[in-house]
C-alpha positions in Angstrom: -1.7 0.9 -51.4 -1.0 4.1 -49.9 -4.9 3.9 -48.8 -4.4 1.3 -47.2 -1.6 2.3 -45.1 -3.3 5.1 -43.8 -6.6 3.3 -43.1 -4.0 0.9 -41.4 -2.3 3.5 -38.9 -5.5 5.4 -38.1 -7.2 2.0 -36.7 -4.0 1.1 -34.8 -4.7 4.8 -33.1 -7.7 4.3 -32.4 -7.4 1.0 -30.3 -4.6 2.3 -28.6 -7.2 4.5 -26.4 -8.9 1.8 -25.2 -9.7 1.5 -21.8 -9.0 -1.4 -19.4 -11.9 -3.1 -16.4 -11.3 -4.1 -13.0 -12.1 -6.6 -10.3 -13.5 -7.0 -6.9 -13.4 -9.4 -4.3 -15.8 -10.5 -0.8 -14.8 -11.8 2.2 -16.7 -14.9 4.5 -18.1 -14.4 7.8 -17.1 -16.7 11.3 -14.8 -15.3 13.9 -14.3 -11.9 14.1 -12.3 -9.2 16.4 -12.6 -5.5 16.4 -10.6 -3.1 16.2 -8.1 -4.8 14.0 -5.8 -2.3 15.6 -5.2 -0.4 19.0 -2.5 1.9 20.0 -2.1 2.8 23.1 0.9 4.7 25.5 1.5 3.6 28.9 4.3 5.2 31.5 6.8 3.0 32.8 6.0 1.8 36.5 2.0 2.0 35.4 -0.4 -0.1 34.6 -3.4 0.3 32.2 -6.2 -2.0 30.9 -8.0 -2.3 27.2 -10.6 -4.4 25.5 -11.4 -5.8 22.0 -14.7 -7.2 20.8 -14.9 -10.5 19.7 -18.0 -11.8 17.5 -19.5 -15.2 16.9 -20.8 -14.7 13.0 -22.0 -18.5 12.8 -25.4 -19.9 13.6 -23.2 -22.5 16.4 -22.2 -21.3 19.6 -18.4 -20.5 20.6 -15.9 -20.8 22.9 -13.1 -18.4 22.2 -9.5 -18.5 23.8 -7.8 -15.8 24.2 -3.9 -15.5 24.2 -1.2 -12.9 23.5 1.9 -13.0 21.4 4.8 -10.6 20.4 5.3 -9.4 16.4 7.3 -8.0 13.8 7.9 -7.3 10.9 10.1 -9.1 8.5 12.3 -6.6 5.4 10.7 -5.4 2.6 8.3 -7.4 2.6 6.6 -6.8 5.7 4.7 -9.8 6.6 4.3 -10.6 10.1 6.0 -12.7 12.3 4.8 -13.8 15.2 6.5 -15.5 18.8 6.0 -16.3 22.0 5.3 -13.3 24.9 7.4 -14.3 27.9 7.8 -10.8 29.3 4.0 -10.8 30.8 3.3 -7.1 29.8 0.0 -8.0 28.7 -2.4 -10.1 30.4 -6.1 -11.4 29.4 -8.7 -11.1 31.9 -10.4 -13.8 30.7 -8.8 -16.9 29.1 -12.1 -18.0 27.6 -15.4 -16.5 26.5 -18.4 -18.5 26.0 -20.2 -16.7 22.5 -23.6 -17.3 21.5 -24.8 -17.2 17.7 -24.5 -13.8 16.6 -23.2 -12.5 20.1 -19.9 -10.8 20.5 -18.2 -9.5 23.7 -15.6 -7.5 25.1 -11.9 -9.4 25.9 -10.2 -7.1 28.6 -7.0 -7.5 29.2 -4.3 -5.7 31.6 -1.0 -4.0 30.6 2.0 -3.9 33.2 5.1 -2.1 32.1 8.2 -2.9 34.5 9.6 0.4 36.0 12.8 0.2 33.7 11.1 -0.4 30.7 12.7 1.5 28.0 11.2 4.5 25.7 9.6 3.1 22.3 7.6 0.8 20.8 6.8 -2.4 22.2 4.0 -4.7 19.6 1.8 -7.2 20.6 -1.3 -9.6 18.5 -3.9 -10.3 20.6 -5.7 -13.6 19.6 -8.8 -15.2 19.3 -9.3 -18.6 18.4 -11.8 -21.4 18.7 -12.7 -24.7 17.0 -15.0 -25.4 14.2 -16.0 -28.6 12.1 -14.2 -28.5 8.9 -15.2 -29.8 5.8 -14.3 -33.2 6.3 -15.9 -33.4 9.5 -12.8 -32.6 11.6 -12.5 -29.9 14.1 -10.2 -26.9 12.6 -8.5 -23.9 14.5 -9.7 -20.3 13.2 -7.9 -17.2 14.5 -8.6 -13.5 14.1 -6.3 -10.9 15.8 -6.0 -7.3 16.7 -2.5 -5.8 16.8 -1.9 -3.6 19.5 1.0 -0.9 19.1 2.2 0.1 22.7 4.1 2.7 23.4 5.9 3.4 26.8 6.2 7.0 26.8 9.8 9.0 27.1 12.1 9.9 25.1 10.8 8.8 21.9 12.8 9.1 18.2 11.1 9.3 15.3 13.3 9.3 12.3 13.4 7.9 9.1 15.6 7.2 5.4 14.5 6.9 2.0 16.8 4.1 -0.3 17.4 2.0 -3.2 15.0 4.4 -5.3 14.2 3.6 -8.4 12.2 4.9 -11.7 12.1 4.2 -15.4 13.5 6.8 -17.4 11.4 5.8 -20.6 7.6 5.2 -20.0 5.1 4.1 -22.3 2.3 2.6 -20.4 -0.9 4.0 -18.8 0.9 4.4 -15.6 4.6 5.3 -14.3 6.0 2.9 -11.6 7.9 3.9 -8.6 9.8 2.1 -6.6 11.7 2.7 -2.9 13.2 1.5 0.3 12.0 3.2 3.9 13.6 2.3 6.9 11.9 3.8 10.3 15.6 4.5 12.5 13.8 5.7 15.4 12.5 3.7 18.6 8.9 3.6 17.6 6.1 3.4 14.9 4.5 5.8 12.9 2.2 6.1 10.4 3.0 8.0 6.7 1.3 8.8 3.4 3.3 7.1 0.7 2.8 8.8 -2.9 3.9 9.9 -6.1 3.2 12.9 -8.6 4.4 14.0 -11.6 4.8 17.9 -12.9 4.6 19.0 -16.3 4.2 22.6 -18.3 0.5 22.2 -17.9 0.2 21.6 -14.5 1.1 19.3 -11.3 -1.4 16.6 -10.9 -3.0 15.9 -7.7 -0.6 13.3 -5.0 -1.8 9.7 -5.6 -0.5 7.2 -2.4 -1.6 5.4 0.2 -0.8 5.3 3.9 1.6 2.7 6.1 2.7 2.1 9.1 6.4 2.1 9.9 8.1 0.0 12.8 11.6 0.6 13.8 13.8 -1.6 12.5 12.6 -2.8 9.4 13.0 -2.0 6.0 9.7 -1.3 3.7 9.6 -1.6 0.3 7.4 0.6 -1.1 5.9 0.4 -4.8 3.0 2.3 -6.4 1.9 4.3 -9.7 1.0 7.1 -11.3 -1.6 7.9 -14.0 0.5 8.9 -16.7 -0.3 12.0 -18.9 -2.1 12.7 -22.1 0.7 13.8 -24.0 4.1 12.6 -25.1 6.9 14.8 -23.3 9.5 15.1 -20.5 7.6 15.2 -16.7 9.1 15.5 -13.4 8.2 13.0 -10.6 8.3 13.3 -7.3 7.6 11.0 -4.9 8.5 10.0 -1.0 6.3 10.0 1.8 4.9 12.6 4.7 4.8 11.5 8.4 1.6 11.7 10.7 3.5 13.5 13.9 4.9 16.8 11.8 4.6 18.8 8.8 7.9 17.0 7.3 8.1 15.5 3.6 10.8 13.0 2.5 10.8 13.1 -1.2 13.1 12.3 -4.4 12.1 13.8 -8.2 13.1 12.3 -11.5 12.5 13.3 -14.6 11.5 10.4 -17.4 10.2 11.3 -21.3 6.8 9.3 -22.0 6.1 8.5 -25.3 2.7 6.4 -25.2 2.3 4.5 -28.2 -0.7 6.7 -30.0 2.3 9.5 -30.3 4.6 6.8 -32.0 1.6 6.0 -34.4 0.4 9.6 -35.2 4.0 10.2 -35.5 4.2 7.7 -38.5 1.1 8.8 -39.7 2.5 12.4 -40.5 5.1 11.4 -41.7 3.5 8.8 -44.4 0.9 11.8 -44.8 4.1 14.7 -45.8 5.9 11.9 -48.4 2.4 11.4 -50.0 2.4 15.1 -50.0 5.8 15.5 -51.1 5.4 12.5 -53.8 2.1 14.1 -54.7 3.9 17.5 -55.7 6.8 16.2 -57.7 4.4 13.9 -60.0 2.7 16.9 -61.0 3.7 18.0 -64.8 5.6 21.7 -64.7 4.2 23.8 -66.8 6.4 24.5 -70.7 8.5 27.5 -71.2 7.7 29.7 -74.1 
């Protein structure tokens, strides 16, 4: 029986280590705009001018309106919202362009800032759209965009907060989860290099993140992961973000115990391993006194 067991507990530790696949995905082909984003920084009382490419991927010829809206942002979440631009900052060229199969062209357009524009960030989608047949035979509307971020240069305030943090203190997965607010309380974007990265006695491992953009006003949730370590023990993690425009990191550190579930196994191995042991030694017959 006690065979058994230990057969038992050494297979469950065994197919605790296996490992795990992933997936990819493609995307389809149609209208297209590139960049998919521009920044650019314009002086009040100036005027400036830009372009975008737009691309007919079909084997049917195009025509292509272009228009202009204002975005956002909307908490946490970060999807887009999008309205109508009444202030008449931004100005196509052309209204229309006429696209061959497989031809693209460039969509000029115009920027006017007012003389008493203010300082900061100003944010703008600049759209293409035309009509296709759909699958039932209908005509259908398909839009591409490329955001532009536009700055009117001054006095510009970059600052940021970190928030509503949060970090398991036990872990026993393949991966520790982060979680955290970022709010950008200055007057215009930037970009940062959200990450994570845990310390233990062996070693700091390498930052593992990925980069945002940041637009004032509005909250970002961040959430990402870190590769958790071989061994059962108690690890520090950092994590928080570094901005593009200086040499300044925003960070929070934690400490959590990981216990992956090999350690619990081995654990109970041992210990059924020592009371065989110890079981083993009191069955065997003392030897008689003289």
């Amino acid at each position: 029986m006690r065979r058994i067991v230990v057969i038992s507990v050494l297979s469950l530790l065994i197919a605790f280590v296996a490992g795990q696949t992933g997936v990819s995905a493609q995307a389809g082909k149609g209208l297209s705009v590139s960049p998919l984003r521009q920044q650019l920084t314009v002086a009040a009382d100036k005027t400036s001018s830009g372009y975008f490419i737009v691309a007919d991927n079909t084997d049917k010829p195009m025509n292509v309106a272009i228009s202009i809206k204002k975005f956002s942002v909307t908490d946490y979440s970060y999807d887009y919202t999008f309205q109508a631009a009444q202030d008449g900052w931004i100005k196509p060229q052309r209204s229309t362009i006429q696209l061959k199969p497989g031809q693209s062209a460039k969509a000029w357009y115009d920027i006017t800032v007012p003389a008493k524009a203010t300082p900061g960030g100003y944010y703008y989608a600049l759209i293409a759209s035309t009509k296709v047949a759909g699958g039932s035979g209908l005509p259908e509307t398909i839009q591409a965009a490329t955001m532009l971020y536009l700055t009117v240069d001054g006095k510009l305030v970059r600052t940021s907060v970190l928030k509503n943090d949060s970090i398991p203190f036990w872990v026993t997965g393949s991966s520790i989860p982060y979680r955290f607010d970022v709010k950008d309380t200055g007057n215009v974007y930037f970009s940062a290099y959200f990450y994570g990265q845990l310390q233990g006695l062996f070693g700091t491992q390498t930052p593992a993140g990925t980069s945002h953009l940041l637009l004032p006003g509005a909250v970002r949730t961040i959430e990402g992961s870190i590769p958790s370590p071989l061994l059962p023990g108690i690890y520090k993690v950092t994590y928080g973000y570094k901005v593009d425009f200086a040499s300044i990191i925003i960070s929070k550190s934690a400490y959590i115990v990981y216990i992956p579930p090999w350690s619990v196994v081995a654990l109970l191995f041992i210990v059924l391993l020592a009371r065989w042991v110890w079981q083993k030694k009191r069955k065997k017959p003392q030897p008689e006194e003289s």
